[in-house]
Backbone bond lengths (Angstrom), bond angles and torsions (degrees), N, CA, C in turn:
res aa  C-N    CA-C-N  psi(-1)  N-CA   C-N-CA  omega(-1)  CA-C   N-CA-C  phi
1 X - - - 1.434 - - 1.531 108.43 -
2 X 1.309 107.30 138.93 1.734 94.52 -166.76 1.771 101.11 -113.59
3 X 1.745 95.63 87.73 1.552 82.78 178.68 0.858 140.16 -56.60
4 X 1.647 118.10 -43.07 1.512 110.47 173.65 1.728 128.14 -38.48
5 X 0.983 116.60 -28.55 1.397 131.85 159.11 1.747 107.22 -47.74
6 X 1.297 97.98 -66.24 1.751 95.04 177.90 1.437 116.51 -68.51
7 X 1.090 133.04 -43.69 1.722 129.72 160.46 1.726 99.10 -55.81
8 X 0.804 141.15 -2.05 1.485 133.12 175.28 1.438 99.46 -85.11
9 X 1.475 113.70 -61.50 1.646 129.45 -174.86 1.372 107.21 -66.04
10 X 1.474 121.88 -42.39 1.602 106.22 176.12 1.439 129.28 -64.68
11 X 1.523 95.24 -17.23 1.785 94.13 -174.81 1.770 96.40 -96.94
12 X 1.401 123.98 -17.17 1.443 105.11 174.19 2.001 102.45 -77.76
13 X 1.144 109.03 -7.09 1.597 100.38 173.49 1.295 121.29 -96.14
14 X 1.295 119.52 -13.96 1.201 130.34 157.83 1.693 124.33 -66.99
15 X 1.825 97.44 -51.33 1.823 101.72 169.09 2.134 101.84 -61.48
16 X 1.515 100.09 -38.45 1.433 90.37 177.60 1.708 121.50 -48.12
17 X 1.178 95.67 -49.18 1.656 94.53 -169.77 1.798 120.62 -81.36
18 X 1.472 101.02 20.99 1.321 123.44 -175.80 1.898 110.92 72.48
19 X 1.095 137.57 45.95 1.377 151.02 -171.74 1.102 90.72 -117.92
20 X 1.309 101.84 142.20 1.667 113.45 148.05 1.396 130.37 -98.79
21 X 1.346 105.47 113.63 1.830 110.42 -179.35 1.308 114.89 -51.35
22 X 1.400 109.63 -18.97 1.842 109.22 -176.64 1.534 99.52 -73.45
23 X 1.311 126.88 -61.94 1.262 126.18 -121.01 2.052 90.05 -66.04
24 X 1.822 95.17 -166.86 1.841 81.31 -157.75 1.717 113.17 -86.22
25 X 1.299 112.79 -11.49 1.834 120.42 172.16 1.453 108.05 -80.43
26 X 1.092 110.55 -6.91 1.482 115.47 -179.37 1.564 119.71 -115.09
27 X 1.541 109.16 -14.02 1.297 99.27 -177.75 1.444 119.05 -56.03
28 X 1.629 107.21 -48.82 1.892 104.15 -155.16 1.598 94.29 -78.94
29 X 1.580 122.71 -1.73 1.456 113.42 -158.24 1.814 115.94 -60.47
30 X 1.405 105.56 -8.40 1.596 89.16 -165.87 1.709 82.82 -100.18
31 X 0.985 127.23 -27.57 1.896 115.88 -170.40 1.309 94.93 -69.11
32 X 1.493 132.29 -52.98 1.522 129.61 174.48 1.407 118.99 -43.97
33 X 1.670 122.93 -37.49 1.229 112.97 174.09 1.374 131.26 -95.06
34 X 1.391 87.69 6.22 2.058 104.58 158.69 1.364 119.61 -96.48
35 X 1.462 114.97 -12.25 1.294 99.09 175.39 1.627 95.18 -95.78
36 X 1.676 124.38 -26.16 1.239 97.80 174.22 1.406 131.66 -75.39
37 X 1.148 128.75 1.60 1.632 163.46 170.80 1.294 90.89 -52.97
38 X 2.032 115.98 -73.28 1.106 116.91 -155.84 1.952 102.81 -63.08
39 X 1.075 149.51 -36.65 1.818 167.30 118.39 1.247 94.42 8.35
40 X 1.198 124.04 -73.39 1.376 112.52 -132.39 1.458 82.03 -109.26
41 X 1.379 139.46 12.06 1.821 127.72 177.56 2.060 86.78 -123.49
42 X 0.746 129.64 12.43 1.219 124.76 -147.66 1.708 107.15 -73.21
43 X 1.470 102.17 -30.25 1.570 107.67 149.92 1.333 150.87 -62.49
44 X 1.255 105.19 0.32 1.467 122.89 176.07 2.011 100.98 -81.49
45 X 1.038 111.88 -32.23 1.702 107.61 170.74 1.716 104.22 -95.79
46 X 0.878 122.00 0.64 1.949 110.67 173.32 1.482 108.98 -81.17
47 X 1.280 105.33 140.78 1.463 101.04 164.34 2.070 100.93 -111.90
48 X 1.470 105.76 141.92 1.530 113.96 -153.11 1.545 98.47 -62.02
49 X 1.486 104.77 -39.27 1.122 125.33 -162.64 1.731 113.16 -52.07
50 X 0.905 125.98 -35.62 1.152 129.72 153.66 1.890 135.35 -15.89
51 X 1.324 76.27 -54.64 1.691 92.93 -170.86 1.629 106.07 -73.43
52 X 1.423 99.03 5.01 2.482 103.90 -168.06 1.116 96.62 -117.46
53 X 1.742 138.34 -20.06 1.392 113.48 175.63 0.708 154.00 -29.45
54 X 1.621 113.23 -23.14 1.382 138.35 -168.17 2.139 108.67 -136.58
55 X 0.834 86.38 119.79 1.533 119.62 -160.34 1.875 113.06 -98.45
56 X 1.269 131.78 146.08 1.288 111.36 -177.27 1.784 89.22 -141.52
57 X 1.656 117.37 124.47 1.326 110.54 179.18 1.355 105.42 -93.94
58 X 1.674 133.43 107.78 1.029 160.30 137.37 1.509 121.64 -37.69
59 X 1.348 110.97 -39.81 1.573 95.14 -165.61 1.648 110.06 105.76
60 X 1.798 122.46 -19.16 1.293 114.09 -126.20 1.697 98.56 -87.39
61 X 1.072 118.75 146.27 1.288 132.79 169.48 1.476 125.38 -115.72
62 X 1.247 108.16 -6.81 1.410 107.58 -179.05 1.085 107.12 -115.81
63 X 1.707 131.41 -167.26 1.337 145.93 -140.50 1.835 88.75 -94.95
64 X 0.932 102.09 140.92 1.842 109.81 156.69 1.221 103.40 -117.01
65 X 1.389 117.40 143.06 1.553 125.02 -175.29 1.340 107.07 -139.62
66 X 1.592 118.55 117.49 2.020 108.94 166.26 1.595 88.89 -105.46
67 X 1.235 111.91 141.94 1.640 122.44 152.49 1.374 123.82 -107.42
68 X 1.261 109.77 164.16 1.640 107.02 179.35 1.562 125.34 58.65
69 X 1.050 100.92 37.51 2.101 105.38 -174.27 1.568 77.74 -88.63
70 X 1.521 105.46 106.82 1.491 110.92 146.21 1.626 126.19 -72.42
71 X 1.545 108.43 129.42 1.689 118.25 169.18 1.472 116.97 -120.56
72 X 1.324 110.94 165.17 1.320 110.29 158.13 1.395 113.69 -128.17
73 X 1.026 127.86 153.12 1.614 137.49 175.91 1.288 107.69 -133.38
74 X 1.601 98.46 -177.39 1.745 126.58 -170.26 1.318 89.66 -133.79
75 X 1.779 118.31 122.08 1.283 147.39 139.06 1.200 91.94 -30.09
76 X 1.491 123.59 125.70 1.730 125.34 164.11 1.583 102.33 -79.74
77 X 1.289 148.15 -20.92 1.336 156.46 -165.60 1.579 108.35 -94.17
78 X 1.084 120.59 -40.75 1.369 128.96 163.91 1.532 129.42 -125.01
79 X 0.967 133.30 -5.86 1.569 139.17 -174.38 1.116 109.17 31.57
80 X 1.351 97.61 79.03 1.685 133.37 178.06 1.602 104.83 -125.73
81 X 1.154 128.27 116.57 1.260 96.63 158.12 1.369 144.98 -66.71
82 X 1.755 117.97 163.51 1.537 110.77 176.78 1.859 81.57 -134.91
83 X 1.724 88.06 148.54 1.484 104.06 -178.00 1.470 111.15 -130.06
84 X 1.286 127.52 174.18 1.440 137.42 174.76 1.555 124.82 161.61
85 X 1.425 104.59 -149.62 1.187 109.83 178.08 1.636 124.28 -127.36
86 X 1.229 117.76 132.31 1.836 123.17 -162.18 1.859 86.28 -90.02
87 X 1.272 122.12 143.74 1.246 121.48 133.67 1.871 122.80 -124.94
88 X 1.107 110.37 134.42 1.563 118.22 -157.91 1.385 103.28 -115.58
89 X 1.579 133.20 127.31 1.516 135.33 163.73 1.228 90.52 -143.39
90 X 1.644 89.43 149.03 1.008 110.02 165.43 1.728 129.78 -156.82
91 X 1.362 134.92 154.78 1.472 116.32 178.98 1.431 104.58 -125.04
92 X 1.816 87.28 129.44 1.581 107.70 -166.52 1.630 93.26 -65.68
93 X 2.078 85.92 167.74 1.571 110.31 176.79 1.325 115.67 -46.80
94 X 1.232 113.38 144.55 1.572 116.63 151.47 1.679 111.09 8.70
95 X 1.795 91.88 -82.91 1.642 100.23 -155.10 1.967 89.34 -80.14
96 X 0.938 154.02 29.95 1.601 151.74 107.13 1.983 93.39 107.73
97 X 1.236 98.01 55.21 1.601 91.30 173.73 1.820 88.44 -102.98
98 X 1.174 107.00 172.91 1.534 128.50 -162.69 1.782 112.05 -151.70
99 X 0.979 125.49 122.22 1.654 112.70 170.10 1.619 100.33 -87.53
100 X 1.494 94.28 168.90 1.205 110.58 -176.30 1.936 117.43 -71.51
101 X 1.430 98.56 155.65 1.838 92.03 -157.44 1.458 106.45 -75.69
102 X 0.881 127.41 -14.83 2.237 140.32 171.33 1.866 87.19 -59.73
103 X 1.789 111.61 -59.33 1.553 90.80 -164.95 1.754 117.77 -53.57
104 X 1.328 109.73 -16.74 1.921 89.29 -176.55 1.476 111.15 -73.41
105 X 2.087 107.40 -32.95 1.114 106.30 -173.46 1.966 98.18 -66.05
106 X 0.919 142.94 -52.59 1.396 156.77 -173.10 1.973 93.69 -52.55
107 X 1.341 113.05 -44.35 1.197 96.59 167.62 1.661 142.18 -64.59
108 X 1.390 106.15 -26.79 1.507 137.79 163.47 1.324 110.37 -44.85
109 X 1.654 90.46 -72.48 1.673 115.87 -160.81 2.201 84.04 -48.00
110 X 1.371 138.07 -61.41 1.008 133.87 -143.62 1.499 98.11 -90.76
111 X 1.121 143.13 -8.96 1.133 124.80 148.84 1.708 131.96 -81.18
112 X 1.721 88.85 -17.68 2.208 98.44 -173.56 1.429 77.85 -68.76
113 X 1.344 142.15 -65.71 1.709 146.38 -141.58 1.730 100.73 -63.59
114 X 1.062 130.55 32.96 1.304 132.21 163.48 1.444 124.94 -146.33
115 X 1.389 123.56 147.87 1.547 111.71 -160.30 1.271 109.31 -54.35
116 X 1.260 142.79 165.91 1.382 127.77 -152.13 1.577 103.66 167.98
117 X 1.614 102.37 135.57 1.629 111.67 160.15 1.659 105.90 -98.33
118 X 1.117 113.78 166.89 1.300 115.40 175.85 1.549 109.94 -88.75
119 X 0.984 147.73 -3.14 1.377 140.47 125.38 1.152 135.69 -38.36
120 X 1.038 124.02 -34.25 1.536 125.80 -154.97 1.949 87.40 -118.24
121 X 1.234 122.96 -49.31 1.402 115.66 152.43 1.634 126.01 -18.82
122 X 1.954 102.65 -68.44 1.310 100.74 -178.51 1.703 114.99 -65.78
123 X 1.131 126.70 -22.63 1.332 129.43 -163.05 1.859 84.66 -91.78
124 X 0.743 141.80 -9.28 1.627 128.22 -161.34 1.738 104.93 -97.46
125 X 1.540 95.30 -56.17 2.180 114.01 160.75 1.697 94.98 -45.27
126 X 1.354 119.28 -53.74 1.730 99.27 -178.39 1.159 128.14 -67.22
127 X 1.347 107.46 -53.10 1.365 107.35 171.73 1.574 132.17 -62.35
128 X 1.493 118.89 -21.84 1.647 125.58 162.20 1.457 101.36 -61.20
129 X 1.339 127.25 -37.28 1.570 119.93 -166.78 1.474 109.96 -66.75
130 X 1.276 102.68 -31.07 1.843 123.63 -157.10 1.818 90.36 -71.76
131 X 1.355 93.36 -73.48 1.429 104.27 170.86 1.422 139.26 -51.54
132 X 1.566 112.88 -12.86 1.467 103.86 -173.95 1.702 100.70 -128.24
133 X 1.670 109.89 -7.61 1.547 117.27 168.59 1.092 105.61 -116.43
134 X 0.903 161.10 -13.27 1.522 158.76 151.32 1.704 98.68 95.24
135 X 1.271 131.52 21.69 1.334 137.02 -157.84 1.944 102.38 -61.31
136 X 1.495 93.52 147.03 1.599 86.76 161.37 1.316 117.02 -69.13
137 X 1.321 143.66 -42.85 1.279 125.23 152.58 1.250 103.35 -124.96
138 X 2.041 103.10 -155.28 1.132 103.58 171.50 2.062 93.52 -179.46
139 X 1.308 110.69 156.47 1.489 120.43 -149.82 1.540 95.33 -146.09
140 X 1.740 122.66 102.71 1.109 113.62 168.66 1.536 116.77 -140.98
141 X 1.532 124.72 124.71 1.311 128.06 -158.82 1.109 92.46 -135.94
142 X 1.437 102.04 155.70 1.425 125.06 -157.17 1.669 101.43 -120.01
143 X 1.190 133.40 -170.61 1.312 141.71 168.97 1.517 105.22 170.31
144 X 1.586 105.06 115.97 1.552 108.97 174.37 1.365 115.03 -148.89
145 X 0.957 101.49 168.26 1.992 103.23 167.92 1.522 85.14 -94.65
146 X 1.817 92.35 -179.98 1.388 110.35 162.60 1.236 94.69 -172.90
147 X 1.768 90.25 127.35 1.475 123.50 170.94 1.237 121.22 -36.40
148 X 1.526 118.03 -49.35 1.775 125.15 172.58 1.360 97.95 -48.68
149 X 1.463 138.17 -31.73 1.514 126.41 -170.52 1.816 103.36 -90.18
150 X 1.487 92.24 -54.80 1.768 97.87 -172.84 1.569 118.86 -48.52
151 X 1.629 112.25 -41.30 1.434 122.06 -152.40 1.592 109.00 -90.97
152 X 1.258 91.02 -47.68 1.691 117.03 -170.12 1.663 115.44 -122.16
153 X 1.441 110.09 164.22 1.221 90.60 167.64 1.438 125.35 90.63
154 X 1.378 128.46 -120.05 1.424 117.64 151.70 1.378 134.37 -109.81
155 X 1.732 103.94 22.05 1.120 113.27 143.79 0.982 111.86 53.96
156 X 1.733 126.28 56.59 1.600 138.39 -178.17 1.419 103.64 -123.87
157 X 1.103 149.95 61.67 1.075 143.37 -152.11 2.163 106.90 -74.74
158 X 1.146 130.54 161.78 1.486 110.88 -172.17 1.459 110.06 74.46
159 X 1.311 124.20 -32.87 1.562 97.37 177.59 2.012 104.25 -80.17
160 X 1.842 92.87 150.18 1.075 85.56 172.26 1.720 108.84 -131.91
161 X 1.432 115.82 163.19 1.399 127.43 -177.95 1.653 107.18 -83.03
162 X 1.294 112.13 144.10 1.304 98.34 179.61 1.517 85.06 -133.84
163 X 1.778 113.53 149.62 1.378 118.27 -160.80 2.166 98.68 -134.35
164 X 1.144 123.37 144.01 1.661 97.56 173.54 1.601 98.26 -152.25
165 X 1.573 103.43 142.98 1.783 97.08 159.53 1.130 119.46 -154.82
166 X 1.329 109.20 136.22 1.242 133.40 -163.04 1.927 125.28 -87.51
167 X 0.668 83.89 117.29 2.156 78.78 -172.71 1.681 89.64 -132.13
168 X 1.793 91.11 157.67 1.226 112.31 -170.33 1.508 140.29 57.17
169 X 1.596 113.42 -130.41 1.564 101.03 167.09 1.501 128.56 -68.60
170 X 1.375 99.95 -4.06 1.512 99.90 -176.54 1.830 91.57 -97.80
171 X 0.953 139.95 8.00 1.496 118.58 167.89 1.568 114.92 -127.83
172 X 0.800 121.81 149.24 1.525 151.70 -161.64 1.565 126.27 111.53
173 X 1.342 105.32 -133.49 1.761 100.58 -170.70 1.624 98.81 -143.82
174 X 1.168 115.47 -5.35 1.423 96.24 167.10 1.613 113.38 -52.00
175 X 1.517 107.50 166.53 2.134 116.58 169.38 1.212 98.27 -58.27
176 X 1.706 122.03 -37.96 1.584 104.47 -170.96 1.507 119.31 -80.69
177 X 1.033 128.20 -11.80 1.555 145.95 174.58 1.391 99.52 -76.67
178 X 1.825 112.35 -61.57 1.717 88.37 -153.59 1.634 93.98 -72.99
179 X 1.597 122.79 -22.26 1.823 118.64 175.38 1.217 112.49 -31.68
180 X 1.435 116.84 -71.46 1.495 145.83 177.95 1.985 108.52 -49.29
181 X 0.620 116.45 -39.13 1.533 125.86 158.80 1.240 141.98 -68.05
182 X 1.186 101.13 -44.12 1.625 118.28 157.22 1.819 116.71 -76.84
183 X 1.028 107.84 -58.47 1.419 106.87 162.55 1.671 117.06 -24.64
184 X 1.518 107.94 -56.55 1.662 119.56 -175.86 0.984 95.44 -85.86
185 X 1.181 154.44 -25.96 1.744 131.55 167.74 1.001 119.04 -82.86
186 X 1.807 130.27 -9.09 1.288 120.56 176.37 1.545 114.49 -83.51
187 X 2.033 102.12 -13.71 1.690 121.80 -179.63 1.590 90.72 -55.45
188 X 1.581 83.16 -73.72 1.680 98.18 -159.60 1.705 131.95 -49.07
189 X 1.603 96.87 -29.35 1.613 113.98 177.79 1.516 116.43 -92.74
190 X 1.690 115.02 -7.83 1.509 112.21 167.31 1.528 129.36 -38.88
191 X 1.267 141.22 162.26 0.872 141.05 -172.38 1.978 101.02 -111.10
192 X 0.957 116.19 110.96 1.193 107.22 -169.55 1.896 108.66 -91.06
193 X 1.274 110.41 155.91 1.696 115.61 -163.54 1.494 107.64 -98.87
């Protein structure tokens, strides 16, 4: 990441917005927002694949479910953040291997850390799973605010987007698809006590 480039751009947005980059609350502000640049983009150099090398054969045949993997991201349209909550299921291969439950959150974390819509986010967590577990399916929905809505804009703060995608046995229209689908959205959308 080539900060000096980004301390270059923060202090012309600062002289932009009539601030002065000198004065003393403002001096360290553009090195601070390159090193938080380098944090919060830090997924743009990961490859996801990483986090599946290692495999655990269980046996498993049924649904695995994490809820509540909190992320944060960057609006690619404004570099604002939008935040929330990931929920991830999925049903292992045939022969019932499973990764470990940190890799979905570890899978999240490396897709929120890059500029990003929340669409293309949720479809990216599905499709790495598809591709790097070979799962019979897999069910992952998102739920966040976003700042571009809350802050600016139309200024609704509390509403949130909800995003979902479906692969494998959990998608289509057969009884056994929408079963298998509904089942995992009633996991994921419970109200917990």
């Amino acid at each position: 990441m080539d900060t000096a480039k980004i301390e270059a751009g923060v202090r012309m947005i600062l002289e932009g917005v009539g601030e002065n980059p000198d004065r003393e609350g403002l001096k360290e502000t553009p090195a601070r927002v390159a090193r938080m640049y380098e944090e919060v983009f830090s997924g743009l150099t990961e490859d996801p694949a990483v986090h599946f090398a290692t495999t655990f054969d269980e046996h498993c045949s049924e649904m695995v479910l994490v809820r509540d993997i909190y992320f944060y991201s960057m609006c690619e349209h404004h570099l604002v953040p939008f935040f929330g909550k990931a929920h991830i299921a999925y049903i292992p291969a045939a022969d019932g291997r499973v990764c470990g439950l940190s890799k979905l959150a570890r899978l999240v974390e490396v897709y929120a850390k890059r500029p990003q819509v929340q669409e293309r986010l949720t479809s990216q967590i599905a499709d790495t799973l598809v591709e790097q577990l070979n799962p019979q399916g897999v069910v992952v929905v998102l739920e966040a605010e976003h700042m571009c809505m809350s802050m600016r804009g139309v200024k609704k703060p509390g509403s949130h987007t909800v995003t979902s995608a479906v692969r494998g046995v959990f998608a289509g229209s057969t009884d056994a698809a929408r079963a298998s689908r509904t089942e995992a959205m009633s996991l994921i959308l419970r109200e917990t006590r």
